[in-house]
C-alpha positions as CSV (number, residue, x, y, z in Angstrom):
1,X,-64.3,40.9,32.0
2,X,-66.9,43.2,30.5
3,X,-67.7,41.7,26.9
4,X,-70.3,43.7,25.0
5,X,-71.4,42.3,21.5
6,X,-73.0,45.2,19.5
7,X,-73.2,46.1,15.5
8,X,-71.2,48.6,14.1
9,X,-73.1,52.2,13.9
10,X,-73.0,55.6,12.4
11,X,-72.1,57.6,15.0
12,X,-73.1,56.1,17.7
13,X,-75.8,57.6,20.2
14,X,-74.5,58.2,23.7
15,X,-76.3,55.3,24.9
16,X,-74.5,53.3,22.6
17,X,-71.2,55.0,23.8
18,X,-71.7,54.7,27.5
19,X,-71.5,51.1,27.0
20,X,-68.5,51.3,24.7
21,X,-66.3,53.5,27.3
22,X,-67.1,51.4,30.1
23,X,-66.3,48.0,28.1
24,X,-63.3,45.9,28.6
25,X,-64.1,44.5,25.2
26,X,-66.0,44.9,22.3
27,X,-67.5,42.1,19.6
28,X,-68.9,43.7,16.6
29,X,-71.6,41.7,15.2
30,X,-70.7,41.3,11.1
31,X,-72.7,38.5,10.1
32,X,-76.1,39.5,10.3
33,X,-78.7,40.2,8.1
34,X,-79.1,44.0,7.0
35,X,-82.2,45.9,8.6
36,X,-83.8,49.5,7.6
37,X,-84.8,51.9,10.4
38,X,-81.4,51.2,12.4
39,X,-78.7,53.1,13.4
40,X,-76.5,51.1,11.5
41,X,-76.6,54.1,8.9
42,X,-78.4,56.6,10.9
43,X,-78.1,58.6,13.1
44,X,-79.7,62.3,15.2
45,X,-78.3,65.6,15.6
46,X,-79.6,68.8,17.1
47,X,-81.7,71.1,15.0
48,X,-83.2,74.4,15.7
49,X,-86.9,73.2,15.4
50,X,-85.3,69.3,17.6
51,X,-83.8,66.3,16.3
52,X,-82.7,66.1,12.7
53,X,-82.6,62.6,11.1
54,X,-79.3,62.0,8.7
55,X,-79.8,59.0,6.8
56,X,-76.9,57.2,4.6
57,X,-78.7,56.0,1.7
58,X,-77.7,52.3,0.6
59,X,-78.2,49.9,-2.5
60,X,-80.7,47.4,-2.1
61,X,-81.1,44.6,-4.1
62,X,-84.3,44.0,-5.3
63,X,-85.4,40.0,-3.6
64,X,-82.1,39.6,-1.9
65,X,-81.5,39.7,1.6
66,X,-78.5,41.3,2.5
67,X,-75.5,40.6,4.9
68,X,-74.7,44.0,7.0
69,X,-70.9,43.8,5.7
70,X,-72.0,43.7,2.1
71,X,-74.2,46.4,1.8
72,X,-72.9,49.6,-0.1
73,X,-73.6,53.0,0.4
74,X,-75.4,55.0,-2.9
75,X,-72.8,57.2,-4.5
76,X,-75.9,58.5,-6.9
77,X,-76.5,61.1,-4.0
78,X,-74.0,63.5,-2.5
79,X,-75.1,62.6,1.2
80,X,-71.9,63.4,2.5
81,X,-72.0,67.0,1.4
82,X,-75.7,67.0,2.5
83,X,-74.5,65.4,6.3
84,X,-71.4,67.7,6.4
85,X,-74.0,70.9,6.2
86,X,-76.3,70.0,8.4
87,X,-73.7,69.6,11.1
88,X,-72.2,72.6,10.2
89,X,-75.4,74.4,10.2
90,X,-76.3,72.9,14.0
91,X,-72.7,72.9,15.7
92,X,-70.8,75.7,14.1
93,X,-71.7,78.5,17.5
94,X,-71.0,75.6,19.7
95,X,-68.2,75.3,22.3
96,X,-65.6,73.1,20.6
97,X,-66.6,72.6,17.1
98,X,-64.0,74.6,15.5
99,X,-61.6,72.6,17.8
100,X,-62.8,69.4,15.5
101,X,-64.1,70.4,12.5
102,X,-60.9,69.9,11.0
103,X,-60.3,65.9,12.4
104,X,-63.9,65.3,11.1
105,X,-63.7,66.8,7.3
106,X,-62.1,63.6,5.8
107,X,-65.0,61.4,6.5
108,X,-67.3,63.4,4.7
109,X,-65.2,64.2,1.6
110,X,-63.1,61.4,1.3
111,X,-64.9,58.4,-0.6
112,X,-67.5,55.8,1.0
113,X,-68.7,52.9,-0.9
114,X,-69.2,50.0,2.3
115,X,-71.4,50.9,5.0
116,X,-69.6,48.7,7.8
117,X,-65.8,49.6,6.8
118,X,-67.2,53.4,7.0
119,X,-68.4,52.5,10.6
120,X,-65.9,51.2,11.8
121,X,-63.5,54.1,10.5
122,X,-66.1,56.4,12.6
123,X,-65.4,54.3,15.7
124,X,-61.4,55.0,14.9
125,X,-62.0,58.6,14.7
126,X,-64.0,58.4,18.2
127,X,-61.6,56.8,20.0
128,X,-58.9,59.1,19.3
129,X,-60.5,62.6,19.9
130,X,-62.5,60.6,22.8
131,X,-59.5,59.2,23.9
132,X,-60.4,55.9,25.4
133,X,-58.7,52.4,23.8
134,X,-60.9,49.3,23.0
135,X,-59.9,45.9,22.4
136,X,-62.2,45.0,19.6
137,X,-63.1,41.9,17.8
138,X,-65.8,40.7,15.1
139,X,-67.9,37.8,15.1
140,X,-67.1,34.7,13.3
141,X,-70.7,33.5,12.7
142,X,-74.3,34.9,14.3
143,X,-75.3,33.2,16.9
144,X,-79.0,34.1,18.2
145,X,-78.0,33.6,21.9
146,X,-74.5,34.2,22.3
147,X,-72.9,33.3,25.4
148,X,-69.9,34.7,27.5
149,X,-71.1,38.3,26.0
150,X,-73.3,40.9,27.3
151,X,-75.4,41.0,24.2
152,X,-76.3,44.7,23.1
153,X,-77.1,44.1,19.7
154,X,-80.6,46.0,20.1
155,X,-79.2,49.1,20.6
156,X,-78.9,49.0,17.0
157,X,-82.7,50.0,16.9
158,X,-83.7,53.3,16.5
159,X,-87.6,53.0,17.4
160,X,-86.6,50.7,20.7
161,X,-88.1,52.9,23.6
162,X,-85.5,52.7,26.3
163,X,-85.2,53.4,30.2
164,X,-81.9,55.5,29.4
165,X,-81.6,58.0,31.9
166,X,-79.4,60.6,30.1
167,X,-77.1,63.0,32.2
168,X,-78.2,66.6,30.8
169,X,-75.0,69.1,29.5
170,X,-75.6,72.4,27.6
171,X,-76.2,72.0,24.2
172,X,-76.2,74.6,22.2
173,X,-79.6,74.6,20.8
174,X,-81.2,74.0,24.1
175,X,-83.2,77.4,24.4
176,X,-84.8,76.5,21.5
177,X,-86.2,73.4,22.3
178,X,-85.1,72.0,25.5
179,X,-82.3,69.1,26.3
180,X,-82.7,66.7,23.8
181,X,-81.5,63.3,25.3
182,X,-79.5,60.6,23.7
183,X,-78.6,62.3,20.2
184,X,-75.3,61.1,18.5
185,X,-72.1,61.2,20.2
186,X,-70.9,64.3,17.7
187,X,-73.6,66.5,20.1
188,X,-71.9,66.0,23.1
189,X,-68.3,65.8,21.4
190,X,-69.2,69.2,20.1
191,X,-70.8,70.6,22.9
192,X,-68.4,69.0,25.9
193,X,-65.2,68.8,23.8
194,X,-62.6,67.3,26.4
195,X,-64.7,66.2,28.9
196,X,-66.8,63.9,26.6
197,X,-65.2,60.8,28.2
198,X,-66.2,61.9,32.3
199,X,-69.5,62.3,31.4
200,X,-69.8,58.9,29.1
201,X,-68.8,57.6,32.1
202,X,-70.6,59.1,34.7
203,X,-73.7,57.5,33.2
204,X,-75.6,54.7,35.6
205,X,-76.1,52.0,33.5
206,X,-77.3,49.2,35.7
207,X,-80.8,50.0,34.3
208,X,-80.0,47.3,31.4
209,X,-79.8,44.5,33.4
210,X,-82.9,44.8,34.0
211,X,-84.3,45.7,31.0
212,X,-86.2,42.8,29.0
213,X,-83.4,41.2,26.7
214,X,-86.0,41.7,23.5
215,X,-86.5,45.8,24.3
């Protein structure tokens, strides 16, 4: 059986989801500690001028490290409004946007005050208008070198360079700025609509095997 252990993410990148699609099972790490620069509340979207960053701002507490499940999302800014535009904005002329837009509203206008629960509501959402099923469990403690797992934790990284060889699909900003590889799973939702779950899994991913464990 195919166990991946990984942390819960704002929609994922297609890296991330390539994994998910072709697992038997999924762990979600929940007990470590909260880091910045992850995609744990991140995540990249096509732009005219390339990749837009949108960011879910959180509460820090000044001194205090932070568990991942505990951190809360600042409700001080309207980031959902901000997000929703800029999706809007990038996907609206694309293939099958309309065909979602509606399925996607509620997480940007209905309330978010816990980072995790709101990722894990995202990975509900995916698997529905994906359409693949996941048995899915959470971690009772973190353990540094978890066994019986295929550990995939560092996907969570934004900055990690990786040897992910993306399959290309037309996105609908291409002409201005090329294929941009490996954005968040709404791109190639929006842009490949029913077929989004073929071409998750049409992805070779025996490169990760190989990879160094720390990349």
């Amino acid at each position: 059986m195919n166990t991946i252990l990984l942390h819960p993410t704002y929609f994922p990148s297609i890296e991330t989801m390539c994994h998910i699609v072709n697992a038997d099972k999924i762990v979600w790490e929940i007990h470590d500690n909260y880091q910045k620069q992850t995609y744990r509340n991140r995540t990249y979207i096509a732009h005219s001028n390339g990749k837009l960053l949108l960011n879910i701002p959180v509460k820090h507490i000044s001194g205090i490290r932070q568990k991942t499940h505990e951190v809360q999302v600042e409700t001080a800014v309207n980031w959902q409004k901000q997000h929703l535009k800029s999706i809007q904005t990038a996907y609206r002329t694309s293939p099958f946007f309309e065909f979602y837009e509606d399925d996607i509203l509620p997480l940007f206008t209905e309330p978010v005050t816990n980072l995790m629960n709101f990722n894990f509501k995202i990975f509900e959402f995916l698997t529905e208008i994906i359409g693949f099923k996941a048995e899915a469990s959470t971690t009772l403690k973190y353990e540094e070198n978890p066994e019986d797992v295929h550990d995939l934790r560092r996907l969570v990284n934004a900055k990690r360079p990786t040897p992910f060889e993306a399959v290309p699909y037309t996105q609908v900003l291409e002409a201005s700025h090329g294929f941009l590889p490996n954005l968040s799973i709404l791109d190639l939702i929006f842009n490949e609509g029913p077929n989004t779950l073929t071409h998750l899994k049409a992805h070779d991913l025996s490169y990760f095997t190989k990879t160094n464990p720390q990349q």
